[in-house]
PAKOLGU-574626 format. One record per residue (C-alpha): x, y, z. Coordinates in nm, 2 decimals. Layout:
+--------+--------+--------+
:      X :      Y :      Z :
+--------+--------+--------+
:      X :      Y :      Z :
...
+--------+--------+--------+
This chain:
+--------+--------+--------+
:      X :      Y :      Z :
+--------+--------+--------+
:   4.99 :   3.28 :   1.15 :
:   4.66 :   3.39 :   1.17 :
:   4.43 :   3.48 :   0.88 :
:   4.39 :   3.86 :   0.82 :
:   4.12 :   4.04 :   0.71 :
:   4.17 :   4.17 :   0.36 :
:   3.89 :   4.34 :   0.32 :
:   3.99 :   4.66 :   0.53 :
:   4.35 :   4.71 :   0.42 :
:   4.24 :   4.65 :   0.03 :
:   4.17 :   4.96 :  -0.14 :
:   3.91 :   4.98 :  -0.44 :
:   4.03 :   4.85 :  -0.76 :
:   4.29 :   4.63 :  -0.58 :
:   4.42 :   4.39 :  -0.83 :
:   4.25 :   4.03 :  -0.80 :
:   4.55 :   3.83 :  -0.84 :
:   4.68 :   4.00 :  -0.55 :
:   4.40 :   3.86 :  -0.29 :
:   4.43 :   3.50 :  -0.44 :
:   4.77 :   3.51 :  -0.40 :
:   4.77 :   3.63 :  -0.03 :
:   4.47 :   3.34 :   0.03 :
:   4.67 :   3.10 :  -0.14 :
:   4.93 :   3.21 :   0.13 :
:   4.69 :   3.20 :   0.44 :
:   4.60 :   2.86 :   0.35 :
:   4.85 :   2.69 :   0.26 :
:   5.07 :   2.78 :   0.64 :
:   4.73 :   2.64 :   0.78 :
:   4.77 :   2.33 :   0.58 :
:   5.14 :   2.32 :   0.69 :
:   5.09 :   2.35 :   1.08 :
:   4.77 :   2.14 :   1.09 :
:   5.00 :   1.84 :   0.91 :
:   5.29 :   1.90 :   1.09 :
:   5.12 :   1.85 :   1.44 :
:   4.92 :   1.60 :   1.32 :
:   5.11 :   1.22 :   1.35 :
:   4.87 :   0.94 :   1.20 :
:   4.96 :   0.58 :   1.41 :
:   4.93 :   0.36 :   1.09 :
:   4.93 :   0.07 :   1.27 :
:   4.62 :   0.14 :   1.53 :
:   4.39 :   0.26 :   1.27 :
:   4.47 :  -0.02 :   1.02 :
:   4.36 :  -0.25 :   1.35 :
:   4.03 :  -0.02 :   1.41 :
:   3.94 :  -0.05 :   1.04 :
:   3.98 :  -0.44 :   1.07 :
:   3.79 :  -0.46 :   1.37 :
:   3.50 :  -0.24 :   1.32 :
:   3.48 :  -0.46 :   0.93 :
:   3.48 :  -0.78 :   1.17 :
:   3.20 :  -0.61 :   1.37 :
:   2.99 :  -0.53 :   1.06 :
:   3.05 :  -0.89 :   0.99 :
:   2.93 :  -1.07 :   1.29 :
:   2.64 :  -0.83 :   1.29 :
:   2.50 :  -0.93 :   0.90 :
:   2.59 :  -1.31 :   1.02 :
:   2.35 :  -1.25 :   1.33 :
:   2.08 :  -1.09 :   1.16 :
:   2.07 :  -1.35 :   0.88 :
:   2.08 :  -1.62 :   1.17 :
:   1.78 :  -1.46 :   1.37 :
:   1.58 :  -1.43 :   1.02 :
:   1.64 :  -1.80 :   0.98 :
:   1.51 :  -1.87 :   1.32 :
:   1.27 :  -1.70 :   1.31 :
:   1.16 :  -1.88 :   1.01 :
:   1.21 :  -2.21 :   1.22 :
:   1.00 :  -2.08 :   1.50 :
:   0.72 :  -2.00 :   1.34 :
:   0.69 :  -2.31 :   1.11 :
:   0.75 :  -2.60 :   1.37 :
:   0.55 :  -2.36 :   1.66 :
:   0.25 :  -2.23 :   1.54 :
:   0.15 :  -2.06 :   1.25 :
:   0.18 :  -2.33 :   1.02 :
:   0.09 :  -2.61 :   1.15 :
:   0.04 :  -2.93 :   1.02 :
:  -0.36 :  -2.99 :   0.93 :
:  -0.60 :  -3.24 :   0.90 :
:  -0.80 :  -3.15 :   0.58 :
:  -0.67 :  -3.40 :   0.39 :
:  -0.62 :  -3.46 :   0.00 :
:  -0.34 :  -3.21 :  -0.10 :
:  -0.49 :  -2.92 :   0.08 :
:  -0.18 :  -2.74 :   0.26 :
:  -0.11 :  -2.49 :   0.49 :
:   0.03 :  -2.13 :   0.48 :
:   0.40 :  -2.23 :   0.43 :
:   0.32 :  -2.57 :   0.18 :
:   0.00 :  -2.41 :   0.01 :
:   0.31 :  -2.23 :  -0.19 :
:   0.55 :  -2.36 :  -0.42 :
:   0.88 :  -2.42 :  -0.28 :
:   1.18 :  -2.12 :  -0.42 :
:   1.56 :  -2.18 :  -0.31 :
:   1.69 :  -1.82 :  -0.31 :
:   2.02 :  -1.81 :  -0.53 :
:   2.35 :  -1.84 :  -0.34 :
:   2.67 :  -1.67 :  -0.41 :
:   2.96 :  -1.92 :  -0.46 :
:   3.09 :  -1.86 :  -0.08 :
:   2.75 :  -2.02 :  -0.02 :
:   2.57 :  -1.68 :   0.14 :
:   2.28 :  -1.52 :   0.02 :
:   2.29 :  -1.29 :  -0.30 :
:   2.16 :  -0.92 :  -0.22 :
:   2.15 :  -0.90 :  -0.59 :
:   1.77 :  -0.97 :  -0.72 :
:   1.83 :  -1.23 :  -0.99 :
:   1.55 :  -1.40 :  -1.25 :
:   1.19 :  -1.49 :  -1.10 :
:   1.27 :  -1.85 :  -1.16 :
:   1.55 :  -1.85 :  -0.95 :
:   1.32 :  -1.75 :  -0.66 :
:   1.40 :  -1.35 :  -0.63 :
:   1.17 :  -1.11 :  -0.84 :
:   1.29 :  -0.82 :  -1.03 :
:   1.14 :  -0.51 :  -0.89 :
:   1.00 :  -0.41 :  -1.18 :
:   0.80 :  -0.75 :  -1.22 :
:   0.43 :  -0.87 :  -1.13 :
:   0.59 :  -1.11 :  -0.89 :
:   0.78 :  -0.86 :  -0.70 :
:   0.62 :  -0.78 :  -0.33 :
:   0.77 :  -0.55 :   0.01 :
:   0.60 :  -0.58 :   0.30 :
:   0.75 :  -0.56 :   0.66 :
:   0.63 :  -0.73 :   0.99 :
:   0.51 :  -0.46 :   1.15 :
:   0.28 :  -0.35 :   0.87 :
:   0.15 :  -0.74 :   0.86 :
:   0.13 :  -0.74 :   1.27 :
:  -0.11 :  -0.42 :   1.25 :
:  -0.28 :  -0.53 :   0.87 :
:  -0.42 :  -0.80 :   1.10 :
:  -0.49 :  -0.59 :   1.43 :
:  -0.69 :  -0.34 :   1.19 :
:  -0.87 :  -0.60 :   1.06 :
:  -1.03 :  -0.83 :   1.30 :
:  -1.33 :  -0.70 :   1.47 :
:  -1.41 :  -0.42 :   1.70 :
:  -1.58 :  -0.56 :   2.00 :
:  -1.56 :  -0.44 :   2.41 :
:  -1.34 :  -0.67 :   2.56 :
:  -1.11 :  -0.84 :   2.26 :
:  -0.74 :  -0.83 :   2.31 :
:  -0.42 :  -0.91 :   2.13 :
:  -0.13 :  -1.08 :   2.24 :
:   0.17 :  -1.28 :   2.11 :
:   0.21 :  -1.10 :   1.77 :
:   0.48 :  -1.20 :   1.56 :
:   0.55 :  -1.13 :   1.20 :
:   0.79 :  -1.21 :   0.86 :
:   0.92 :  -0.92 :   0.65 :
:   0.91 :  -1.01 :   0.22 :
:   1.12 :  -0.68 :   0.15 :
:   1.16 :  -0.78 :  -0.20 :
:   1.29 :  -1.16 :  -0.18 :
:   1.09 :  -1.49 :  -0.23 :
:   0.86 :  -1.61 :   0.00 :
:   0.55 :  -1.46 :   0.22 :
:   0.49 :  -1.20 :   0.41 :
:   0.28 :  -1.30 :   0.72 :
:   0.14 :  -1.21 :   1.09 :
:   0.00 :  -1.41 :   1.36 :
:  -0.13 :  -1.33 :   1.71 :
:  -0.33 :  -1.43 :   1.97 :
:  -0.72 :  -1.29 :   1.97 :
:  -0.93 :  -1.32 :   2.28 :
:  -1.27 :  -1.20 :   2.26 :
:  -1.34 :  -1.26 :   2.61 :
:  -1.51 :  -1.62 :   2.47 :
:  -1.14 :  -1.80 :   2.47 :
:  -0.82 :  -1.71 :   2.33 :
:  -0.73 :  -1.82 :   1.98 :
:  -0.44 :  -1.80 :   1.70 :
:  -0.49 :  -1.61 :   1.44 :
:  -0.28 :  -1.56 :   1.09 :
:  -0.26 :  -1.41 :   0.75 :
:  -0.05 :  -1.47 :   0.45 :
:   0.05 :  -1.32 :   0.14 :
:   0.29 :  -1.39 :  -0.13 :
:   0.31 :  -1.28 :  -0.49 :
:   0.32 :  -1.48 :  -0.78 :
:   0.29 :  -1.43 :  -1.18 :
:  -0.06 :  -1.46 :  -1.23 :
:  -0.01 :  -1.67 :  -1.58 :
:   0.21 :  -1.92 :  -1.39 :
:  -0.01 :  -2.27 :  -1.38 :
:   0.09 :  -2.39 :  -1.03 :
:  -0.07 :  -2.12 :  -0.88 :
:  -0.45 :  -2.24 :  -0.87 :
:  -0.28 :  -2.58 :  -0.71 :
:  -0.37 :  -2.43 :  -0.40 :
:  -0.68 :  -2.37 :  -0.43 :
:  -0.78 :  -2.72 :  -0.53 :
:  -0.98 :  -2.97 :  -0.25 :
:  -0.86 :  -3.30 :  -0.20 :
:  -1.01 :  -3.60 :  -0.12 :
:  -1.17 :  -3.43 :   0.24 :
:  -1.11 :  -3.69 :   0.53 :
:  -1.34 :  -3.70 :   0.82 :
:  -1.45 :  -3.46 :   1.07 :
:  -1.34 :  -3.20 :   0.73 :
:  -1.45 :  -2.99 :   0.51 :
:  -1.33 :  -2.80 :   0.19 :
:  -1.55 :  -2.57 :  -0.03 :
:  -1.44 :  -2.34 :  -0.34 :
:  -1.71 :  -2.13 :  -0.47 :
:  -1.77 :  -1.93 :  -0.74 :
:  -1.55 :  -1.65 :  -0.73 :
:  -1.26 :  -1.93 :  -0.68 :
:  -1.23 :  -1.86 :  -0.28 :
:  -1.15 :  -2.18 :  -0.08 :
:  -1.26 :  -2.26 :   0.29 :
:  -1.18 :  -2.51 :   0.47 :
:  -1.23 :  -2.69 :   0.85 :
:  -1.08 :  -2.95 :   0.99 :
:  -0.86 :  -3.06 :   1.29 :
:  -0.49 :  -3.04 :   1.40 :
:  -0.35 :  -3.38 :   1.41 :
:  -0.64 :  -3.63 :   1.33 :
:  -0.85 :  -3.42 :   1.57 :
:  -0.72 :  -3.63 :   1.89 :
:  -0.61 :  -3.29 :   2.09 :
:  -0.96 :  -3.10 :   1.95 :
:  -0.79 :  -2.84 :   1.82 :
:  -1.00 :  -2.68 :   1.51 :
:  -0.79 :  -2.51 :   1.24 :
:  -1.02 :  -2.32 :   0.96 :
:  -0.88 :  -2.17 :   0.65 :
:  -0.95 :  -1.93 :   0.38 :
:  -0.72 :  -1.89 :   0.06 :
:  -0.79 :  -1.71 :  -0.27 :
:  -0.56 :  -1.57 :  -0.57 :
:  -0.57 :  -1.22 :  -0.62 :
:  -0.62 :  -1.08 :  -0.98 :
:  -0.26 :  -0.87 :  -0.92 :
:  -0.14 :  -1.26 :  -0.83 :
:  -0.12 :  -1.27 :  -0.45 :
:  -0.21 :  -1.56 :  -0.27 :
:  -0.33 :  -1.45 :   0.03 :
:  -0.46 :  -1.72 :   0.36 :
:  -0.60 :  -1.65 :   0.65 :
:  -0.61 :  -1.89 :   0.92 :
:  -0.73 :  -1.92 :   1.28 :
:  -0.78 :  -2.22 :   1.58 :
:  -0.99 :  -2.29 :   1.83 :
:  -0.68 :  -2.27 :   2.09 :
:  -0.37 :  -2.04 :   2.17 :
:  -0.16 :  -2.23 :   1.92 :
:  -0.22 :  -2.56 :   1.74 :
:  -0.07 :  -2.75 :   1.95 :
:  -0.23 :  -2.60 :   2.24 :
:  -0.56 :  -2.69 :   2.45 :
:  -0.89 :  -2.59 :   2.27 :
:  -1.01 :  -2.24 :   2.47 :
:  -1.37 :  -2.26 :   2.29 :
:  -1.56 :  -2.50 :   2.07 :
:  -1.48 :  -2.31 :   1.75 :
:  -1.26 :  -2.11 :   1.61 :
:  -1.37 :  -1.72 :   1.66 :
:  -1.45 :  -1.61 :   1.31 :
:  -1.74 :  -1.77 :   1.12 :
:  -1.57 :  -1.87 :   0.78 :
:  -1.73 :  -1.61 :   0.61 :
:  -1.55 :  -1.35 :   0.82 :
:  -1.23 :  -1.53 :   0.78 :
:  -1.27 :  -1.53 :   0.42 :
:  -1.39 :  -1.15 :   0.48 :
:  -1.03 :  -1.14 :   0.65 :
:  -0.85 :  -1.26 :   0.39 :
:  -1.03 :  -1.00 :   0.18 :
:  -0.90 :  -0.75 :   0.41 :
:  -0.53 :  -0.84 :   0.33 :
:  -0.58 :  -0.82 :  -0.06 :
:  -0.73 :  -0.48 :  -0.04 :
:  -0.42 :  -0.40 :   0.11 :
:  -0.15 :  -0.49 :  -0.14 :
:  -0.12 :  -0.27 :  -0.47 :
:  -0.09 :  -0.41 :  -0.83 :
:   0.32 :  -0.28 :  -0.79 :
:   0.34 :  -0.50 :  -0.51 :
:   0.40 :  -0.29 :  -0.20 :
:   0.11 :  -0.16 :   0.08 :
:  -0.14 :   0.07 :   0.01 :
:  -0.11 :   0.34 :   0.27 :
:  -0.53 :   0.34 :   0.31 :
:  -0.50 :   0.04 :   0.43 :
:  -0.35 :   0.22 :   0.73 :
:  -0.52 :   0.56 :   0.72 :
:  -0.85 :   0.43 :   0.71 :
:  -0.85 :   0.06 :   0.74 :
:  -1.10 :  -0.21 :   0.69 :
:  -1.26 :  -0.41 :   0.92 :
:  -1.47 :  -0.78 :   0.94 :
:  -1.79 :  -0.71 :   1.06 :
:  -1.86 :  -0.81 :   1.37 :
:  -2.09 :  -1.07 :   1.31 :
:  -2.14 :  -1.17 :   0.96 :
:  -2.27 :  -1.54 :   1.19 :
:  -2.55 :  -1.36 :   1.31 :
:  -2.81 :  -1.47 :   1.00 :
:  -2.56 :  -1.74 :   0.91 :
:  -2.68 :  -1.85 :   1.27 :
:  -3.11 :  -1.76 :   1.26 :
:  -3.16 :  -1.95 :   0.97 :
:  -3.09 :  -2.21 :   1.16 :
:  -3.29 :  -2.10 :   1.43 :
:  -3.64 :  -2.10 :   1.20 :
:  -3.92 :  -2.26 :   1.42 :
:  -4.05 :  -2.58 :   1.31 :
:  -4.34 :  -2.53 :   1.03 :
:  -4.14 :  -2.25 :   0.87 :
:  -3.89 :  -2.28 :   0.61 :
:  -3.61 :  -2.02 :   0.50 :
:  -3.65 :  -1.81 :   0.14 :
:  -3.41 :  -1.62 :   0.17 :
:  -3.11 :  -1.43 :   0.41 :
:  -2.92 :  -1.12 :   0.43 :
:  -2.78 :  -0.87 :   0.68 :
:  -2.41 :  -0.82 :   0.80 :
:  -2.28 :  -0.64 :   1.09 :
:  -2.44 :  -0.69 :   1.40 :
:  -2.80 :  -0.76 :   1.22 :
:  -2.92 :  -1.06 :   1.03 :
:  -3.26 :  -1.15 :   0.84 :
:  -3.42 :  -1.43 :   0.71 :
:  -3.78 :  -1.43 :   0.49 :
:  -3.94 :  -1.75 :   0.68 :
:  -4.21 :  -1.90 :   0.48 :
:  -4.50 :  -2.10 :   0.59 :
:  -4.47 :  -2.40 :   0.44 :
:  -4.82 :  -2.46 :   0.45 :
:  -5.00 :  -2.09 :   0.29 :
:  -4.63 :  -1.99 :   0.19 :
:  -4.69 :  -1.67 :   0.30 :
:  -4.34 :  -1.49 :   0.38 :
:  -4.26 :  -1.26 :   0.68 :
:  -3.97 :  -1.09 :   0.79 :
:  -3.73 :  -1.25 :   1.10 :
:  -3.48 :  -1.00 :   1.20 :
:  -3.20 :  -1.07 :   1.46 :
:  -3.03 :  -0.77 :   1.65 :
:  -2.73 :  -0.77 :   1.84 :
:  -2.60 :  -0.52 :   2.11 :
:  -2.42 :  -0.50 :   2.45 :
:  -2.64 :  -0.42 :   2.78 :
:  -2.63 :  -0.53 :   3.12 :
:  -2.67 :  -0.89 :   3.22 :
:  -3.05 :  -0.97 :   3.31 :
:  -3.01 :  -1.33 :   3.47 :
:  -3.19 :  -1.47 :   3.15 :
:  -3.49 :  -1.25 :   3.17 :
:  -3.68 :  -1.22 :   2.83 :
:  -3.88 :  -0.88 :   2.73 :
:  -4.17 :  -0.86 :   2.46 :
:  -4.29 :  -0.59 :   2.36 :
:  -4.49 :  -0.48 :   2.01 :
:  -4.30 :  -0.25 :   1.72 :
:  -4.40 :  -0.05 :   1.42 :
:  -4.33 :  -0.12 :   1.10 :
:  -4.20 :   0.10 :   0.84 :
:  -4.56 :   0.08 :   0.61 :
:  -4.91 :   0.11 :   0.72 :
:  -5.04 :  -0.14 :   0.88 :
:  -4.73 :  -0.32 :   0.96 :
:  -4.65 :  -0.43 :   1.29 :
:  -4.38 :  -0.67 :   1.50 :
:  -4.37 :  -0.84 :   1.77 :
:  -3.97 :  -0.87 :   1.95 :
:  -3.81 :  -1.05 :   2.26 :
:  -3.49 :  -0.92 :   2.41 :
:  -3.27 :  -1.05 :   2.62 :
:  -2.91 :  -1.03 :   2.74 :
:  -2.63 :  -1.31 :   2.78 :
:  -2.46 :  -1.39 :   3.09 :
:  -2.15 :  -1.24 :   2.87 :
:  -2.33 :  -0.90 :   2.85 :
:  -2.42 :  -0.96 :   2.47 :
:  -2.77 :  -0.84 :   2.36 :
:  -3.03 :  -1.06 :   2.18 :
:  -3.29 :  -0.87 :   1.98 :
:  -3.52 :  -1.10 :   1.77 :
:  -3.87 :  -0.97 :   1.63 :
:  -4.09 :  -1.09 :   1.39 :
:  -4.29 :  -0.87 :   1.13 :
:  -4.64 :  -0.92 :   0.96 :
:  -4.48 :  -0.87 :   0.67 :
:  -4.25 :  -0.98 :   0.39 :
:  -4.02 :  -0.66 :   0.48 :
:  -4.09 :  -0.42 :   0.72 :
:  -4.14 :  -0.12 :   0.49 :
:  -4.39 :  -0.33 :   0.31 :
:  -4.76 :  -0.39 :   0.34 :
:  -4.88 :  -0.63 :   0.56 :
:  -4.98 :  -0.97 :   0.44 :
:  -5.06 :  -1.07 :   0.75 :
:  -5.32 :  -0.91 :   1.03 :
:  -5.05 :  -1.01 :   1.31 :
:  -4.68 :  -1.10 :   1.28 :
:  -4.68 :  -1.52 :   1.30 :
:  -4.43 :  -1.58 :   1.55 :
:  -4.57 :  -1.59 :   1.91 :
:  -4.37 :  -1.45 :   2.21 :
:  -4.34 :  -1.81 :   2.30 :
:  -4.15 :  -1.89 :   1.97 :
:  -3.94 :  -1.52 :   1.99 :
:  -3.80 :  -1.61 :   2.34 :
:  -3.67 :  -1.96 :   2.25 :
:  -3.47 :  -1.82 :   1.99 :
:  -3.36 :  -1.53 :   2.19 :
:  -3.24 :  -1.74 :   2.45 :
:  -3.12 :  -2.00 :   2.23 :
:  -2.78 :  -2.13 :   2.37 :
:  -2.58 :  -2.08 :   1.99 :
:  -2.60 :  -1.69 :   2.14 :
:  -2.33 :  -1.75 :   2.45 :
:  -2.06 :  -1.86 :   2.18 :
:  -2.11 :  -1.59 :   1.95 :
:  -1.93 :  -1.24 :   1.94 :
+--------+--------+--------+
């Protein structure tokens, strides 16, 4: 039957025990019909409940698989790669120490987070880290360079959502000078823990390699995939974090390392690969999980830290470099006259303009101070990059002038302009 409506036929100061009672009543015959039309088949949902359970299952045992795989793929295919460096130097998977996650006795993995020895961190400790794919993937699109024609491609990442191991992301950066792998790494460690500097030791460097570690304890190294037979550059950068990440990054001069070389270098100078690597640390917190600026407002390598990497090399003949500085698109170098060792100021610039075939234009600047002048050639690369290179009569330009003209002649300004170093650089 129906339920009624008490509320009209009640008058005021209708006893209480008498509404329960009739509710009781209600209820109950709507209990009674609703289980008496209601016949359960036992048998089919004892058959659902197995097979949704064997579902479940096969899904866990899938996703486990593709993880593994995954894994596989990325360690025989490209980001971590066998290198050439020699000595013990390693790469992104071997520059950390090996951890066997625990096992249940059936032989799966253990979802419970056992000691840090055993390979899984507690949550709570300094070796605990949670990072997924996607936030490594665009972690490394946020922090290569800006520049007009770069692209990404092939991105692939691994998730560390609380278990041993790295975190990482590669992908494949053209910046219209040849297309080129590019990786980064991190994975948390106790900071007390002795094998962790292992990594950042140099070995015995073999030929055609290089490994540095300067003061701050930040390693580079270049060398070759394979002996250097297929020309494929890899350089590295790896430091140690105070919070006890090891972080890497890593790039080629090719698609993959086992690919054909695109360019002749790799296209990050190793200062902006170690700048990159930077970029990853600054984006882990002390409690192990991502700092949400690192999204919001990320950082970036500067375009060109190369550029006064590159003039001082560039320093006409009779001149000697005292000193460099600069970053972005600009670079410096005080040249000094090695015979009156007077120093002036040699400023590289560079922009993006229209092609000119080559053509060079001079033309005469001010300086910042009385007095103080400059003398610049400008060109622009077949690649549409813009060379800016100008010479001051002055140690700086907002200084005085310690010289009545700047000392490089047009002659001098062009040749660097249009030195070939400028159509490989970004």
């Amino acid at each position: 039957m129906p339920l009624e409506n008490d509320t009209e036929n009640n008058t005021e100061g209708a006893s209480e025990s008498h509404s329960e009672s009739r509710f009781e009543n209600d209820l109950g015959e709507i209990m009674r019909r609703t289980g008496g039309s209601f016949r359960a088949d036992r048998h089919a949902l004892l058959e659902a409940g197995a097979l949704r359970g064997r579902r479940k299952a096969a899904r866990r045992a899938t996703a486990l698989t593709a993880g593994a795989l995954t894994l596989t793929v990325l360690g025989a295919a490209g980001l971590y790669a066998t290198d050439d460096f020699g000595g013990d130097t390693a790469s992104v998977a071997s520059a950390t120490p090996t951890r066997t996650p625990p096992s249940e006795p059936g032989g799966g993995f253990s979802p419970t987070p056992g000691p840090i020895r055993s390979g899984v961190p507690q949550e709570e400790s300094t070796t605990y880290m949670r990072a997924h794919a996607d936030q490594m993937i665009k972690l490394l699109e946020n922090g290569l360079p800006v520049l007009p024609k770069a692209k990404f491609s092939k991105q692939r990442g691994t998730s560390n959502m609380g278990g041993p191991g790295a975190a990482d992301a590669s992908l494949v950066f053209d910046d219209s000078y040849g297309a080129s792998l590019v990786a980064i790494s991190a994975e948390r460690f106790d900071p007390k823990d002795p094998e962790v500097q292992q990594p950042l030791k140099c070995g015995k460097a073999k030929a055609g390699s290089s490994c540095t570690v300067d003061a701050e304890g930040w390693k580079s190294e270049q060398g070759y995939v394979g002996g250097g037979s297929s020309g494929v550059k890899i350089w590295k950068s790896t430091r140690i974090s105070v919070g006890g990440y090891l972080l890497q990054a890593i790039e080629y001069n090719a698609p993959s390392p086992t690919g054909t070389p695109t360019r002749n270098e790799p296209p990050l100078s190793i200062r902006q690969l170690g700048e990159l690597a930077g970029v990853v640390e600054g984006a882990f917190t002390k409690y192990g999980i991502m700092n949400a600026e690192a999204f919001s407002a990320p950082s970036r390598v500067q375009n060109s830290w190369e550029v006064f990497e590159t003039v001082e090399g560039l320093v006409p003949q009779g001149y000697e470099a005292a000193g460099r500085g600069g970053g972005g698109d600009e670079g410096y170098v005080i040249i000094r006259d090695r015979k009156t060792k007077i120093k002036t100021f040699l400023r590289v610039r560079l922009g993006h303009g229209a092609a000119g075939g080559g053509k060079v234009i001079t033309r005469d600047e001010v300086g910042q101070h009385a007095g103080t002048t400059g003398l610049t050639a400008e060109t622009v690369t077949a690649k549409g990059l813009q060379v800016t290179v100008t010479s001051y009569n002055a140690e700086y330009p907002n200084k005085a002038p310690v010289l009545s003209a700047p000392p490089l002649t047009k002659a001098q300004l062009s040749v660097i302009a249009t030195d070939e170093v400028w159509q490989t650089l970004k």
